[in-house]
N, C-alpha and C positions, 0 to 999 in steps of 0.2 A: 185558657189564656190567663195567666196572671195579672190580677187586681193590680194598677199604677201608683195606688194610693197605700195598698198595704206593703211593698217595695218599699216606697217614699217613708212611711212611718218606719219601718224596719231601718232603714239606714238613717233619717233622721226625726227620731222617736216624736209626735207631737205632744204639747201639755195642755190641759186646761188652764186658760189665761188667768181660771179664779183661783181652781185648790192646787192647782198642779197636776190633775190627772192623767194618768196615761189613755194617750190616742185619742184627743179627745182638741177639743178647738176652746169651747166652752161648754161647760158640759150642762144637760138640762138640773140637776140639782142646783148649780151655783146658778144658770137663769132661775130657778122657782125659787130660790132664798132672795132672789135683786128684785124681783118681779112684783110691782106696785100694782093693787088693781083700784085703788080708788084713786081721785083729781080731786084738782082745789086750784084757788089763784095764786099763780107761780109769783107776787109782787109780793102779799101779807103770808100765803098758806092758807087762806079759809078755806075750809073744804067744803067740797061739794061733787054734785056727780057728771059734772059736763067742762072741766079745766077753763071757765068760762073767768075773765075778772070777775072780785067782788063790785058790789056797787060805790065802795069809797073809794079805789083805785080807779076805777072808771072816771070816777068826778077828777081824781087828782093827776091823773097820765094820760086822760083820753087814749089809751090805745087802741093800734090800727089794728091790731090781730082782734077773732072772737075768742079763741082760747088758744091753752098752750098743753101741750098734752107730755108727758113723762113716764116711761116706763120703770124707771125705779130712781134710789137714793144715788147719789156721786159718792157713796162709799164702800169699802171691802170689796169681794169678790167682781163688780161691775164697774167702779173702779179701776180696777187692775185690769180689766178686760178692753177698757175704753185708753187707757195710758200702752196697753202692745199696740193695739190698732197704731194711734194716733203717734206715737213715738219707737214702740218696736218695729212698725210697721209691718206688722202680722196683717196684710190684707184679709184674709179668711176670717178675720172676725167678722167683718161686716157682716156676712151670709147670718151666724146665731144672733149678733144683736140686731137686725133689720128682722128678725122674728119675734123678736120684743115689742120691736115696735109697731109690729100688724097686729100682733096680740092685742097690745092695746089700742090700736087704731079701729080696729074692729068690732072690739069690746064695746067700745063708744058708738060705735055706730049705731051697734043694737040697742042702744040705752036710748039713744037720741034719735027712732027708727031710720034704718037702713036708707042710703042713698046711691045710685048706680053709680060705678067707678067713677063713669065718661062724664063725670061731674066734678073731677077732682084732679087739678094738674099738681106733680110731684115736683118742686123747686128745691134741690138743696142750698145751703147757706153757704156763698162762692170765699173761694180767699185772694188774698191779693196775690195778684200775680208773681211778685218774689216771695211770698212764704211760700208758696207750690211747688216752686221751680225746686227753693228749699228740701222742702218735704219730699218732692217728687208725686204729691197725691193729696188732694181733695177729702177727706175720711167722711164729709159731708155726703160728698158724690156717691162715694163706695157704698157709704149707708142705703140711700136714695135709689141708686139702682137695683140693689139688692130687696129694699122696700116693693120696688116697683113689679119685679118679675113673680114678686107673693103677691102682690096685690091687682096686679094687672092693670094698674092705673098707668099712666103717661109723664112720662119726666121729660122733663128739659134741664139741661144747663147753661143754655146759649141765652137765658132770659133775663137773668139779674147778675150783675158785675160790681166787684168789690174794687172803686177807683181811687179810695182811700187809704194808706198804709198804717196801720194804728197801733199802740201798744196793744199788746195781747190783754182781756179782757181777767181774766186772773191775778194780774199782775196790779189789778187796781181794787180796792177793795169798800170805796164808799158807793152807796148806791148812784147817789145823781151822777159822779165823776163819770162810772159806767154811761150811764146814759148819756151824758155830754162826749164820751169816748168817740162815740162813734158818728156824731152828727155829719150826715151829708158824706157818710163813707161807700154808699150802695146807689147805681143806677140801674135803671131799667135800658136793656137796647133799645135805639130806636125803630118805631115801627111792629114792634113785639104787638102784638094780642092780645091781652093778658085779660082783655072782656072776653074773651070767648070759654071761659070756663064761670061756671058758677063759684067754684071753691079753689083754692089754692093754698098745698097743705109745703108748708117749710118746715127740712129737716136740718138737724143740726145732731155733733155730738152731746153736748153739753149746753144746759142752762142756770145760770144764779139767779140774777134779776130779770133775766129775759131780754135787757139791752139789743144786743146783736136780732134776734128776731124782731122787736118792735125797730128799731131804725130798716132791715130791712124789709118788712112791713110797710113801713111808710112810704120806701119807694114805689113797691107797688101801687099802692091804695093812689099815689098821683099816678099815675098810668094808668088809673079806669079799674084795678082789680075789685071787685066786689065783696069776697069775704075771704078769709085767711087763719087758717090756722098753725101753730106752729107745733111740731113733734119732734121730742128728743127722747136720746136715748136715758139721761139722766138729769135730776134737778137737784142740785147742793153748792 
């Protein structure tokens, strides 16, 4: 029986979203040149080994997340791989960089000894309902589930809602602006749960200052959630 997928390549050849390679989606050299193994506070950059705030960003943001966790830089090769996704709409990205992000999700765990899945609910970061319709797709979500069946954790999307329509966070370039961008753009459903997990890890493609995670953070943490961490694919 003939392979469906080497058919499909044969008549429409696939490339590596980084170098261009043949039949290939992303290929593991352009992950292991993108692929960050150490963390720091995504606000200053201090580095450290738990993507935890430093302690003068803690003073100055209070934020609702413990950390923010990033598998590599926003540029070259991952890059271009997060701009097919998100704008080619090469779905099939998701599957190599939601393996980035186990990598390092897991990476961390070890560092910060191991805790059982069933402790960790998977929320991607929702969009408003006319960019999606837009888009046709969520790259959040696509990330997240694809996260999820490597990890065997538990997602939801039916948890936190984007009720706010905002400029795109790129498009603004001071920090505080960002963070005032988004005040009061994310709720939680009502009647959600969201005590019933220890952890709750939010995915996103992209982080600068972390805005969009810490506002949606906040809606959580009023809703009872207890600790929060946030994972993306890239931070620049």
């Amino acid at each position: 029986m003939l392979n469906f997928q080497k058919i499909l390549d044969f008549l429409i050849p696939r490339r590596c979203a980084g170098c261009g390679g043949d039949n290939e989606v992303f290929c593991r050299a352009c992950r292991a040149a993108s692929f960050q193994k150490s963390a720091g506070c995504i606000l200053c950059g201090f580095r450290n080994n738990t993507g935890e705030f430093c302690p003068d960003c803690k003073r100055k943001f209070a934020p609702p997340l413990k950390s923010v966790l990033w598998a590599g830089r926003y540029d070259g090769e991952l890059k271009k791989a997060i701009w097919e996704l998100k704008y080619g709409k090469r779905r099939e990205l998701a599957r190599p960089l939601a393996e980035m992000l186990a990598e390092k999700f897991l990476n961390m765990r070890v560092l910060q000894n191991a805790v059982p899945a069933g402790n960790f609910l998977i929320i991607p970061i929702p969009l408003h309902f006319k960019r999606q319709y837009e888009r046709g797709f969520n790259q959040a979500e696509l990330l997240a589930r694809e996260f999820s069946k490597i990890t065997c954790i538990t997602m939801r999307n039916d948890i936190l809602e984007k009720t706010k329509e905002t400029p795109a966070q790129v498009k603004i370039e001071n920090k505080e602006l960002r963070l005032k961008n988004l005040e009061g753009a994310f709720k939680v459903s009502l009647g959600t749960p969201v005590t019933k997990w220890p952890s709750i890890i939010l995915i996103d493609d992209v982080a600068t200052t972390g805005a969009t995670l810490m506002h949606a953070a906040e809606a959580l943490k009023n809703a009872g959630a207890k600790e929060i961490i946030g994972l993306v694919i890239a931070h620049g």
